[in-house]
Biopython code that builds the backbone (N, CA, C, O; Angstrom):
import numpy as np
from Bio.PDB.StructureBuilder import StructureBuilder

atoms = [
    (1, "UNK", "N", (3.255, -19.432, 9.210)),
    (1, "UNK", "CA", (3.884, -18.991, 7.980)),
    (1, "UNK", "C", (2.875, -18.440, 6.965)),
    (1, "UNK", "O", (3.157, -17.468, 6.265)),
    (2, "UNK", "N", (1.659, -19.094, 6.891)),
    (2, "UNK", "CA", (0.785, -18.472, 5.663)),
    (2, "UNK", "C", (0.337, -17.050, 6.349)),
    (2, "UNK", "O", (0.073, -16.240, 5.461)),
    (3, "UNK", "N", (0.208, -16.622, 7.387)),
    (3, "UNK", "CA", (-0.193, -15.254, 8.057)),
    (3, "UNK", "C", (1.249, -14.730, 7.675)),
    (3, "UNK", "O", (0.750, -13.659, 7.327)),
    (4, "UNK", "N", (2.147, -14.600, 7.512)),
    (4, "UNK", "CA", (3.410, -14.106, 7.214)),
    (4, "UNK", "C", (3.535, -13.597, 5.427)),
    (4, "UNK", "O", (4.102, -12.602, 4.975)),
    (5, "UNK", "N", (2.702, -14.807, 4.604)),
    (5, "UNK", "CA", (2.960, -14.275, 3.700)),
    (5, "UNK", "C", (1.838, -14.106, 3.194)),
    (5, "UNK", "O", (1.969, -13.948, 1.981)),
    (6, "UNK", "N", (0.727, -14.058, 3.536)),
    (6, "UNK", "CA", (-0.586, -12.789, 3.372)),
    (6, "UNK", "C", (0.153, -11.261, 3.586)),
    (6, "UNK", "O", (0.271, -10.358, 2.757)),
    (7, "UNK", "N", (0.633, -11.314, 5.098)),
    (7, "UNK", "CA", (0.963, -9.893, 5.170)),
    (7, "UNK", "C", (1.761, -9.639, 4.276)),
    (7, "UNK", "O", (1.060, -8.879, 3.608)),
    (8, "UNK", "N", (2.967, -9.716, 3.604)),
    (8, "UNK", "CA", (3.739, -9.357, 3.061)),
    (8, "UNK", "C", (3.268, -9.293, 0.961)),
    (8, "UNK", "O", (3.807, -8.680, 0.041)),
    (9, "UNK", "N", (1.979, -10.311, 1.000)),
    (9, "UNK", "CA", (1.270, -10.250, -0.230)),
    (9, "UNK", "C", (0.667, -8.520, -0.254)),
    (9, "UNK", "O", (0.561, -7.710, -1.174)),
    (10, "UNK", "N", (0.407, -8.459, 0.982)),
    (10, "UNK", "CA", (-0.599, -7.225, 0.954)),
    (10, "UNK", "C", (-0.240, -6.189, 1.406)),
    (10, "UNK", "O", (-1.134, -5.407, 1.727)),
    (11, "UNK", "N", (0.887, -5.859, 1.568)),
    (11, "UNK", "CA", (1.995, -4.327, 1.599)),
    (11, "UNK", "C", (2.483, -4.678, 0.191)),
    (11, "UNK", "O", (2.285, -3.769, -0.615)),
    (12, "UNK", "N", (3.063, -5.756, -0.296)),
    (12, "UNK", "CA", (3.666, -5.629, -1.736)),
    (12, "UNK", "C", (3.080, -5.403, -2.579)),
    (12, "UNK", "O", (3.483, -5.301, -3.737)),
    (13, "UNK", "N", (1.696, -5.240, -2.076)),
    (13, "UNK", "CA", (0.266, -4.729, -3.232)),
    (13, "UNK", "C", (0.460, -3.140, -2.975)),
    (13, "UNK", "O", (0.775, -2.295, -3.812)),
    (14, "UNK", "N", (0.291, -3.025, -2.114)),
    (14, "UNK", "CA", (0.565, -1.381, -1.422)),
    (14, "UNK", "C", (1.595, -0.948, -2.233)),
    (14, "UNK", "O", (1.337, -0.393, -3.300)),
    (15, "UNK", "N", (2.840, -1.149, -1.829)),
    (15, "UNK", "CA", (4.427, -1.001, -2.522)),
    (15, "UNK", "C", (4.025, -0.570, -3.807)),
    (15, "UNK", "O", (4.303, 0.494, -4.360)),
    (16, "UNK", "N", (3.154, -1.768, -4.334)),
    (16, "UNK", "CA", (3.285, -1.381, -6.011)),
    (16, "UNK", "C", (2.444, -0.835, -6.634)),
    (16, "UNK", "O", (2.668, -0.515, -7.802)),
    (17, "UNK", "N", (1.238, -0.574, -6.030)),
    (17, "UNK", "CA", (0.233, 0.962, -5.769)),
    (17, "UNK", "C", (1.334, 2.225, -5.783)),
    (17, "UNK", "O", (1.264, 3.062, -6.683)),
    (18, "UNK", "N", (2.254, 2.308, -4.839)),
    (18, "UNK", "CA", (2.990, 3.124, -4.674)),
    (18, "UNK", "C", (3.661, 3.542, -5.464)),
    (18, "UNK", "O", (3.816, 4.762, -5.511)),
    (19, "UNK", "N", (4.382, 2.609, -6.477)),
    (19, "UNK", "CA", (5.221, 2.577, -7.831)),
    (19, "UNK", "C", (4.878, 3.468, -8.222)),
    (19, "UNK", "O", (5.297, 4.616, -8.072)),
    (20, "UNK", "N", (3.513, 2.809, -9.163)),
    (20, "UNK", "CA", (2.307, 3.057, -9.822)),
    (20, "UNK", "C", (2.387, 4.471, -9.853)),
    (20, "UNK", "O", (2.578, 5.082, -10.904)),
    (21, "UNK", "N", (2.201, 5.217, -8.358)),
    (21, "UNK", "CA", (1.432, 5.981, -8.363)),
    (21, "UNK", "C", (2.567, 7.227, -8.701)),
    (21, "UNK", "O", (2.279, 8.274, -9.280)),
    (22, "UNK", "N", (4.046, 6.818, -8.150)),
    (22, "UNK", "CA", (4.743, 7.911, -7.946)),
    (22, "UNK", "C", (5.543, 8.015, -9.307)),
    (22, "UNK", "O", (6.418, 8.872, -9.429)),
    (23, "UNK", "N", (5.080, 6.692, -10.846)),
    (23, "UNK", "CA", (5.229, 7.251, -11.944)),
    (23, "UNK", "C", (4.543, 7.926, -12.316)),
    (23, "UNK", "O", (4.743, 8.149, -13.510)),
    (24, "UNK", "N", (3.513, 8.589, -11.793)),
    (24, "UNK", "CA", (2.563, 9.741, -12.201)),
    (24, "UNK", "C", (1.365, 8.750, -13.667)),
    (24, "UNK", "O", (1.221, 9.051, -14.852)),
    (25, "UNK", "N", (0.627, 7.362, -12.711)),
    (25, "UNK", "CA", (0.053, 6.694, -13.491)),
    (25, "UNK", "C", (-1.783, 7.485, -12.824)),
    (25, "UNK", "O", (-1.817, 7.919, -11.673)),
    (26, "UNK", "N", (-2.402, 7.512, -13.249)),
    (26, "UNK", "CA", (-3.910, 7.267, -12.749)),
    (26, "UNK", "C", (-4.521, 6.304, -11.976)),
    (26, "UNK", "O", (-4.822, 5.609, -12.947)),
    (27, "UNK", "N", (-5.069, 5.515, -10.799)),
    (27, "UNK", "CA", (-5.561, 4.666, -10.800)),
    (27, "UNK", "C", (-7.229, 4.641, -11.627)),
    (27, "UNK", "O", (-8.051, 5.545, -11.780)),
    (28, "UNK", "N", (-7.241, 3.640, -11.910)),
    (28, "UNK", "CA", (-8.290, 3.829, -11.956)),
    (28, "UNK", "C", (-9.094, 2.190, -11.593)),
    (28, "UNK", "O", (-8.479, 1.202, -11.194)),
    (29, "UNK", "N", (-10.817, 2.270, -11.898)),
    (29, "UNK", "CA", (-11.516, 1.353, -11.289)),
    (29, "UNK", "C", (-12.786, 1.207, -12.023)),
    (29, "UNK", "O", (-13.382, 2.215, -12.405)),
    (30, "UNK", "N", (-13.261, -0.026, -12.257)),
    (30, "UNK", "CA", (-15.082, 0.044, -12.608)),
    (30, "UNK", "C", (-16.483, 0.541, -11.741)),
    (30, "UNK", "O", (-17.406, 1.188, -12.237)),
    (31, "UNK", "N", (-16.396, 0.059, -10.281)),
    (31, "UNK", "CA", (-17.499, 0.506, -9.710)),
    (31, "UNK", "C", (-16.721, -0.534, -8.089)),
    (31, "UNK", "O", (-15.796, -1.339, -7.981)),
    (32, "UNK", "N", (-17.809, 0.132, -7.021)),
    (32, "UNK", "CA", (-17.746, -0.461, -6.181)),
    (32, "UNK", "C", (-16.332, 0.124, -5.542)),
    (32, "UNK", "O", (-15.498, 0.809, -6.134)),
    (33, "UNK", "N", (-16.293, -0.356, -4.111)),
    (33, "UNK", "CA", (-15.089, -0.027, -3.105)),
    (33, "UNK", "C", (-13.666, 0.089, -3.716)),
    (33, "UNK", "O", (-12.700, 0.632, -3.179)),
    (34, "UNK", "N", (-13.693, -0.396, -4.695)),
    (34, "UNK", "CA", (-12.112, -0.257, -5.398)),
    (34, "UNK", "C", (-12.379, 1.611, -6.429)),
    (34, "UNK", "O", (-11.677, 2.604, -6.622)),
    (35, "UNK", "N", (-13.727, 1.189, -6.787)),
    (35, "UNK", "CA", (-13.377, 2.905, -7.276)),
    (35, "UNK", "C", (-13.337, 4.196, -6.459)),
    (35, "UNK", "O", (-13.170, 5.318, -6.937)),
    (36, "UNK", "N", (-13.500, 3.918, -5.242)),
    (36, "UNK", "CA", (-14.281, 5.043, -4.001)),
    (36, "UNK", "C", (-12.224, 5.021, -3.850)),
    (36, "UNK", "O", (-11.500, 5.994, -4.060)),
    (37, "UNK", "N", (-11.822, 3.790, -3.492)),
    (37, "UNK", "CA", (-10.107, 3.505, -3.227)),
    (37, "UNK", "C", (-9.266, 3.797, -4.398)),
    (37, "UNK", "O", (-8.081, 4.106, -4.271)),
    (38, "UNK", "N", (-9.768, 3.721, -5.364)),
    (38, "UNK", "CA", (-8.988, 4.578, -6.473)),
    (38, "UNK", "C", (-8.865, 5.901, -7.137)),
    (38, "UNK", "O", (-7.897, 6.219, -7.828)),
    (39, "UNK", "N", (-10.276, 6.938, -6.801)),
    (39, "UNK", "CA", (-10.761, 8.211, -6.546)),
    (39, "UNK", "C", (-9.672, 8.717, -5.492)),
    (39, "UNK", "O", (-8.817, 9.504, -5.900)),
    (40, "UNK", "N", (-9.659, 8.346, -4.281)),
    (40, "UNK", "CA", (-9.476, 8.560, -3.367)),
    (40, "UNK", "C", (-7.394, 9.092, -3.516)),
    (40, "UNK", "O", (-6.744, 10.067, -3.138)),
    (41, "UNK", "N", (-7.051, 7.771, -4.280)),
    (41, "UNK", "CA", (-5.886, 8.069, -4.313)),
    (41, "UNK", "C", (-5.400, 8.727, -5.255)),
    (41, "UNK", "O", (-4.229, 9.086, -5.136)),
    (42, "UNK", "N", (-6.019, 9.022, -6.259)),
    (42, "UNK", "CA", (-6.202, 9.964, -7.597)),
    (42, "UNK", "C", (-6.262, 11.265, -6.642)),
    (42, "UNK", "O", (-5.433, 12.117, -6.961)),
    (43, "UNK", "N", (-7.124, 11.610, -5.470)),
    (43, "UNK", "CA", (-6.983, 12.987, -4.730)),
    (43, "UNK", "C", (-5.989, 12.947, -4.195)),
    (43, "UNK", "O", (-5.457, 14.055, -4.262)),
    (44, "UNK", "N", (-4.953, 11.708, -3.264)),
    (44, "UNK", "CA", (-4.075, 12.488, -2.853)),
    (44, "UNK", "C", (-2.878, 12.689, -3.863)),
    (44, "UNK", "O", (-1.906, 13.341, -3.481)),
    (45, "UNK", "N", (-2.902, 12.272, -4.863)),
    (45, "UNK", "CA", (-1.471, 12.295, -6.076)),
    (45, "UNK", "C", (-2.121, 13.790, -6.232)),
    (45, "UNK", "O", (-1.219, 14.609, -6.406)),
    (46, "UNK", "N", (-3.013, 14.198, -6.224)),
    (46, "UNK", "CA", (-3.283, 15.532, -6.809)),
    (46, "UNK", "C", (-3.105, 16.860, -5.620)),
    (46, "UNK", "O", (-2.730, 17.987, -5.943)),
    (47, "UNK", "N", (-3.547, 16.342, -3.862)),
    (47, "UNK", "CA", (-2.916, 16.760, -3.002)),
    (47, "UNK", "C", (-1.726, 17.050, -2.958)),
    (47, "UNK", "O", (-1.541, 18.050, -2.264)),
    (48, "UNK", "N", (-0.631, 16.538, -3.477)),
    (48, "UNK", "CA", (0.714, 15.989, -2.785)),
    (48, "UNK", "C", (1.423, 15.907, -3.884)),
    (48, "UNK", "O", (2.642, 15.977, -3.731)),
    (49, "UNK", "N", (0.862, 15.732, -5.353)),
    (49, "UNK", "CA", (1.485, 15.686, -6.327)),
    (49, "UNK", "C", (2.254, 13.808, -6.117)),
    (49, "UNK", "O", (2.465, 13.157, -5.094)),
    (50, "UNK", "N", (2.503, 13.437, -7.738)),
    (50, "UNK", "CA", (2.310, 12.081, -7.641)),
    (50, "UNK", "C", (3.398, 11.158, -6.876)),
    (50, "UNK", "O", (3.274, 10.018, -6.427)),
    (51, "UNK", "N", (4.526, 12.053, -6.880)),
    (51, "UNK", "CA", (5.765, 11.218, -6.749)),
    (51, "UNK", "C", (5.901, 11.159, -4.963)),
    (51, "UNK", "O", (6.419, 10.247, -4.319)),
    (52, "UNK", "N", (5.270, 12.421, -4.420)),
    (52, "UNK", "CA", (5.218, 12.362, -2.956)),
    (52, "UNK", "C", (4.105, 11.217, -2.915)),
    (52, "UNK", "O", (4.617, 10.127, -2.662)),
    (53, "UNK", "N", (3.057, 11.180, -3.050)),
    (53, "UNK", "CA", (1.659, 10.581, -2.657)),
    (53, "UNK", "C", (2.075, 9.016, -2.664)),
    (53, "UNK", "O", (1.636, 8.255, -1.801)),
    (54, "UNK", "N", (3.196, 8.461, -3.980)),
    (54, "UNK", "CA", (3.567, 7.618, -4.319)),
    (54, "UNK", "C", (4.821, 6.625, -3.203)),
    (54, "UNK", "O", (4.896, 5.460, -2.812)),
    (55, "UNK", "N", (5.528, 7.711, -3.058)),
    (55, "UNK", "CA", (6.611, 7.547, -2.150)),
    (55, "UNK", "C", (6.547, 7.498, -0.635)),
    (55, "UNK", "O", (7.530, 7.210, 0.047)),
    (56, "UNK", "N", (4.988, 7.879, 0.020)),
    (56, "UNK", "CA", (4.077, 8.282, 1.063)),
    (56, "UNK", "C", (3.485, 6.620, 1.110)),
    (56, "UNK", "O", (3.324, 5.966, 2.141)),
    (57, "UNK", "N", (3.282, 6.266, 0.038)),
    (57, "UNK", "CA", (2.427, 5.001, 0.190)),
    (57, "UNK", "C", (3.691, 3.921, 0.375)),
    (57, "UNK", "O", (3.527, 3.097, 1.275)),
    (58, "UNK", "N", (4.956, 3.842, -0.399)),
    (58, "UNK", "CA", (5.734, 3.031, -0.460)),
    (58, "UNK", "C", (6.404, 2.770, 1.187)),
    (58, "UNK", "O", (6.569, 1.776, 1.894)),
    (59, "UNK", "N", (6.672, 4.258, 1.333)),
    (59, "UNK", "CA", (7.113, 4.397, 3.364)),
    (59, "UNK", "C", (6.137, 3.463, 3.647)),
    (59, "UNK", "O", (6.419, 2.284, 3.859)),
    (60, "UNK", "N", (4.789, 3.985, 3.672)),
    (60, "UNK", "CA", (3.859, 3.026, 4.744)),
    (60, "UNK", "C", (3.738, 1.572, 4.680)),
    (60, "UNK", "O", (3.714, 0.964, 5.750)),
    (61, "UNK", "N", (3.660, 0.948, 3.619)),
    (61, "UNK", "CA", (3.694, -0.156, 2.998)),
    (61, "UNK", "C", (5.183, -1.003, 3.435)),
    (61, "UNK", "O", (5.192, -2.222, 3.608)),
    (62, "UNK", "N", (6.469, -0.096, 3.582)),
    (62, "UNK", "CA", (7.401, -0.634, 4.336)),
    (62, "UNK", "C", (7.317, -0.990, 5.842)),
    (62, "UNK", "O", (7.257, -2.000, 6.544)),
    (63, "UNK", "N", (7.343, 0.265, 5.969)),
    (63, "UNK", "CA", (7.093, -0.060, 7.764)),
    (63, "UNK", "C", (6.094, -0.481, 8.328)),
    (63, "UNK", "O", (6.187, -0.700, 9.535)),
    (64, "UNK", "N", (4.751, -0.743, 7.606)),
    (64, "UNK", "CA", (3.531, -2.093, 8.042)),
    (64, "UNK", "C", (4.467, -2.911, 7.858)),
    (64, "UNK", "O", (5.174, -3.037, 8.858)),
    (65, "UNK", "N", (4.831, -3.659, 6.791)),
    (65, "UNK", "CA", (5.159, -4.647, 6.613)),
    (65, "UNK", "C", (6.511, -5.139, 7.973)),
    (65, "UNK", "O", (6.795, -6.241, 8.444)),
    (66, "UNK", "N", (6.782, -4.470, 8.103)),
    (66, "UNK", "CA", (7.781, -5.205, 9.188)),
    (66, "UNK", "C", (7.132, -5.191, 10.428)),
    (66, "UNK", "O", (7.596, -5.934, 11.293)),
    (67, "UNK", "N", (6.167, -4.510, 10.694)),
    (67, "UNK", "CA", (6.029, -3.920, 11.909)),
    (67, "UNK", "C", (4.779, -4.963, 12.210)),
    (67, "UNK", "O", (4.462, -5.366, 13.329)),
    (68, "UNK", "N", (4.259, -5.245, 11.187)),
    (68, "UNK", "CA", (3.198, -6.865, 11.072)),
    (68, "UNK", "C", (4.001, -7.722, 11.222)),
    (68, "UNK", "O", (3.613, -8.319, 12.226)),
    (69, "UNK", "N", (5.300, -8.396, 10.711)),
    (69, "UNK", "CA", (6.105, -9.042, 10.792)),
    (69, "UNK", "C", (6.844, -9.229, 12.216)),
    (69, "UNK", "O", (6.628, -10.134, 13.022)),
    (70, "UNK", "N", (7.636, -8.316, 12.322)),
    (70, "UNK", "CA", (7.289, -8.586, 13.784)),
    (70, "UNK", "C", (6.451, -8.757, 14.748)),
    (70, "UNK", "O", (6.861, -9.205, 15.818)),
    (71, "UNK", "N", (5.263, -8.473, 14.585)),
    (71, "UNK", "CA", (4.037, -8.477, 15.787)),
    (71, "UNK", "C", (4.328, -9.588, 15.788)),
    (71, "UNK", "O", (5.181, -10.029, 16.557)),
    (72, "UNK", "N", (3.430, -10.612, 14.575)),
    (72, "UNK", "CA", (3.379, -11.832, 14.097)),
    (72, "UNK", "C", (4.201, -13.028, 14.679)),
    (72, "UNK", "O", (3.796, -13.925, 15.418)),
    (73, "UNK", "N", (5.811, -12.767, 14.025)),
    (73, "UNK", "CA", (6.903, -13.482, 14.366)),
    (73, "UNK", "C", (6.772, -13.303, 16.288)),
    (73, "UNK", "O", (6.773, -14.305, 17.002)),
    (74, "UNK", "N", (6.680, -12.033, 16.799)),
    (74, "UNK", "CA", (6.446, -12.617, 18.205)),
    (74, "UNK", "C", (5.570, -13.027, 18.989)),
    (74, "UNK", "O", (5.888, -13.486, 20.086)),
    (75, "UNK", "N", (4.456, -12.956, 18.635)),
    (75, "UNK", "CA", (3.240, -13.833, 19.043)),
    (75, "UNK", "C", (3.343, -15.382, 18.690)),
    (75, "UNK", "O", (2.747, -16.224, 19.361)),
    (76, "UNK", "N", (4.245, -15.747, 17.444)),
    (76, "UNK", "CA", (4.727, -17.535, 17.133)),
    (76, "UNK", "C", (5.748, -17.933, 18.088)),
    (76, "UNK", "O", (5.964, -19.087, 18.458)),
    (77, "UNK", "N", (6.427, -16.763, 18.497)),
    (77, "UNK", "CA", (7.577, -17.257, 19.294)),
    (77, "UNK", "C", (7.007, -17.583, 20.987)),
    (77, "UNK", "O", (7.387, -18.454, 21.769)),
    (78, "UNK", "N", (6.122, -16.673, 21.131)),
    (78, "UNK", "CA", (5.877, -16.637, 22.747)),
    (78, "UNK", "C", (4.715, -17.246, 22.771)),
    (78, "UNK", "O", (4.141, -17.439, 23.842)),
]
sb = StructureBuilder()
sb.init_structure("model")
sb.init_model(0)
sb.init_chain("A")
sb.init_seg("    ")
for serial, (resi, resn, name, xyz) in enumerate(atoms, 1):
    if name == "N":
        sb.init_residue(resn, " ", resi, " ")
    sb.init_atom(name, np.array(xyz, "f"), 0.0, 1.0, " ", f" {name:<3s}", serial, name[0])
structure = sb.get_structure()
């Protein structure tokens, strides 16, 4: 169960990155791997414009999340 709700902690972080992003917010960051990951997604809102880039992250963040969920749930079962 705690591997169940890590995964689902960490697409609902995604998800709401996604929000974030597809209200046409900025990420932004101080230094280190979170700013290289917040640059990064600042290029694709600007690729793709915000509400796609946003709505791009929310898809993925869905279908990990189940698709971890199931792995998961059947590796406990078998």
């Amino acid at each position: 169960m705690p591997t169940l709700i890590s995964i689902w902690a960490l697409f609902g972080g995604l998800f709401y990155v996604g929000t974030r992003l597809a209200a046409g917010e900025t990420m932004k960051a101080n230094r280190g791997i979170l700013r290289m990951l917040a640059d990064g997604l600042n290029g694709l809102a600007e690729a793709l414009g915000p509400g796609m880039a946003g709505y791009d992250l929310m898809t993925l963040a869905i279908f990990g999340a189940v698709f971890c969920t199931v792995w998961v749930w059947r590796e406990m079962a078998g």
